[in-house]
C-alpha positions in Angstrom: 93.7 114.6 69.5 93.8 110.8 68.3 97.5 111.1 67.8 98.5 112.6 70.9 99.6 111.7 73.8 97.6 112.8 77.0 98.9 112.5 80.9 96.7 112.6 83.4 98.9 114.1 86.6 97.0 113.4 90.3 97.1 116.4 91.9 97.3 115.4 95.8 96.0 119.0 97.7 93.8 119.1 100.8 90.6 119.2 100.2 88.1 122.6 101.0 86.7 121.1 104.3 90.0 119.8 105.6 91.1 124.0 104.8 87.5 125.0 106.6 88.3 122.7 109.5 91.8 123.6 110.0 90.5 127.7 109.8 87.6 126.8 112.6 90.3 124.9 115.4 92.7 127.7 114.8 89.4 130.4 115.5 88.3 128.7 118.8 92.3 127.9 119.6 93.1 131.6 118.8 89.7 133.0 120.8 91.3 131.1 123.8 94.7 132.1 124.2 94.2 135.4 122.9 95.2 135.4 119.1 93.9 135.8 115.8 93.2 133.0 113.8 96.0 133.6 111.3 98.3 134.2 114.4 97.3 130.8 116.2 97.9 129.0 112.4 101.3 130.7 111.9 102.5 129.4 115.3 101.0 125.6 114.9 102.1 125.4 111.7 105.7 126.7 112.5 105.7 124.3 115.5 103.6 121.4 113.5 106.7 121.9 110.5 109.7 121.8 113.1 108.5 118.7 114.5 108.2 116.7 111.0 110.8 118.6 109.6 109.2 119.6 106.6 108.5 123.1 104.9 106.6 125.6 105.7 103.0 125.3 103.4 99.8 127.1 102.7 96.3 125.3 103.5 94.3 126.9 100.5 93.7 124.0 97.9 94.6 126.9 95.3 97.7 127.9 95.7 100.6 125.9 94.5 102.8 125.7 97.5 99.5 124.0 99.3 100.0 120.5 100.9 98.1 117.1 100.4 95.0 115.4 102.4 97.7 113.4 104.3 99.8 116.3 105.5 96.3 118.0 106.5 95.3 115.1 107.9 98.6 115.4 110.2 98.1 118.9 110.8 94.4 118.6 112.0 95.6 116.0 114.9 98.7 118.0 116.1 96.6 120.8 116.7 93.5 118.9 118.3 96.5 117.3 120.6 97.9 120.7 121.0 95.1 121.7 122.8 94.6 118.8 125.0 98.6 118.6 125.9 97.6 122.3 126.9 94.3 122.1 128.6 92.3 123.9 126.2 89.1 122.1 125.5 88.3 122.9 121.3 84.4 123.2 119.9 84.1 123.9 116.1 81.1 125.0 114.8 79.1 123.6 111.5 76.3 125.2 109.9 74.5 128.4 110.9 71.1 129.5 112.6 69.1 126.5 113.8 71.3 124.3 111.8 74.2 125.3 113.9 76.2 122.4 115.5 78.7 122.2 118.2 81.4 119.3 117.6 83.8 118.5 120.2 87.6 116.9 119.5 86.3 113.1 120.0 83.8 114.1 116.1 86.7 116.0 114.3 90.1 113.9 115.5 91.3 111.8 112.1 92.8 109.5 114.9 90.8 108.6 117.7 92.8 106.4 119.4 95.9 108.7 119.3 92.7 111.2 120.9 91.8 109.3 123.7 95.6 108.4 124.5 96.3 112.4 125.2 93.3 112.4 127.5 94.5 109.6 129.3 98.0 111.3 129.8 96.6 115.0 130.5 93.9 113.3 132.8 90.8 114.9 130.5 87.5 112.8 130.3 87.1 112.0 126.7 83.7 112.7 125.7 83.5 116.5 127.5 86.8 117.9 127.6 86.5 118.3 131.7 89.8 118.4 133.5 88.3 117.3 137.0 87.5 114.4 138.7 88.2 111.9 135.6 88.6 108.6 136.7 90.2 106.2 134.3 87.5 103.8 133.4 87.9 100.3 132.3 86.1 99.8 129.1 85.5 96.5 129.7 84.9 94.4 132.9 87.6 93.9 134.9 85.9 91.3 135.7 87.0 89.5 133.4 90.2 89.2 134.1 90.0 88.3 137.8 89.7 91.8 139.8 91.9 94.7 140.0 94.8 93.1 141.7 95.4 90.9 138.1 95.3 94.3 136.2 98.3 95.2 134.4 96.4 97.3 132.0 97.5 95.2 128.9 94.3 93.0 128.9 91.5 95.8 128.9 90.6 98.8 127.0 90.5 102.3 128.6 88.8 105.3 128.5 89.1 108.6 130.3 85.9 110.3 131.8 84.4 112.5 134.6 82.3 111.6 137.1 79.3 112.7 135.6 80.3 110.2 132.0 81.9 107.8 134.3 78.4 107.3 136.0 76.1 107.5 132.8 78.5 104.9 131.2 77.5 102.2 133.9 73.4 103.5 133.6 73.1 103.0 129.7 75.6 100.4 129.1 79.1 100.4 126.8 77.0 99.6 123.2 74.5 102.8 123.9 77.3 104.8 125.4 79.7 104.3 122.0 76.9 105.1 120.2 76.1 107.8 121.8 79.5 109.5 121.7 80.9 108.0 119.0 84.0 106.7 121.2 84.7 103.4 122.8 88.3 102.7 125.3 91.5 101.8 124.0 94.2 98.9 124.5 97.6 100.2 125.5 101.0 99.3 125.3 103.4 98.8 128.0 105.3 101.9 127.8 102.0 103.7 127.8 101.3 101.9 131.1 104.0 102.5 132.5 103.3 106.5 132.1 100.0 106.3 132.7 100.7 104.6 135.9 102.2 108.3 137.1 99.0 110.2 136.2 96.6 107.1 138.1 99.0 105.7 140.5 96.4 103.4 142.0 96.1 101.6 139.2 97.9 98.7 137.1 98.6 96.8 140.2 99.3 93.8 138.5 101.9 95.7 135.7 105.6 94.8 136.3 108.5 96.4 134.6 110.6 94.1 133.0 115.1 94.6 131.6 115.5 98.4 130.8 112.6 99.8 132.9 110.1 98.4 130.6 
């Protein structure tokens, strides 16, 4: 053994709760449009692989053709934005009996802020999932920055919610309500502004578009 030569090789696979997770969105995804959860996986991951051009992979850390935490990572937020680009509203499930827990998209999403950008653009209140009367909600005071007519929506963060989150926001405050939900508004860019100003047309009075539409 002293005169051998040993190589350690990193093996980079997905790990057994990224498998469990991706197995628990494609169940609730599958319950809802009417699949089974190996149909609704087949059909994400065919669409998920088109769209980064890659091959097609297993998600069992024990086969060899399985792919890495990053590509799993990937997978998990196409689906969660899936859904939201397609107004289903995912719970997964942890634990059973009186240990059971319901988590929503805002818990499991590896990005947040890529989150909370699809429910600004489908309209979808961020910390339920509800698809009516959401407001968009200034994170911070617009106040701040001199009143709505000086908002171009490049100074503030956003956030997405329904009437009922809109109101408890303003009752318990921005620090209790991130705490809460474990979710806080995001800055955007222009070109998001510039969509976003389609889906909340009242809004982003002070937003300009400069050369090129932008």
């Amino acid at each position: 053994m002293k005169n051998d030569t040993i190589n350690v090789v990193k093996v980079d696979r997905l790990s057994l709760d990224q498998m469990k997770l991706i197995w628990a969105l494609c169940r609730d995804y599958g319950d809802l449009r009417g699949y089974t959860r190996e149909e609704m996986r087949e059909a994400l991951e065919n669409e998920f692989c088109n769209s980064k051009e890659i091959e097609y992979f297993s998600i069992s850390p024990f086969k060899r053709d399985c792919c890495s935490m990053k590509v799993a990572t990937d997978f998990i937020q196409f689906i969660i934005e899936h859904a939201i680009k397609h107004d289903y509203n995912l719970i997964v499930y942890e634990g059973k009996g009186d240990n059971k827990v319901a988590k929503r998209l805002q818990d499991i999403a590896p990005d947040i802020r890529r989150y909370v950008i699809q429910c600004l653009l489908h309209k979808r209140c961020a910390v339920c999932g509800k698809l009516v009367e959401v407001d968009l909600h200034h994170w911070d005071s617009v106040a701040s920055i001199g009143g709505y007519k000086h908002d171009d929506g490049l100074q503030t963060r956003f956030l997405p919610l329904c009437r009922e989150h809109h109101t408890e926001f303003h009752n318990i405050g921005k620090d209790r309500f991130s705490n809460k939900w474990h979710i806080e508004g995001v800055m955007l860019s222009k070109n998001l502004v510039k969509e976003l100003k389609k889906v909340y047309p009242n809004h982003f009075q002070a937003f300009k578009e400069g050369k090129n539409g932008i």
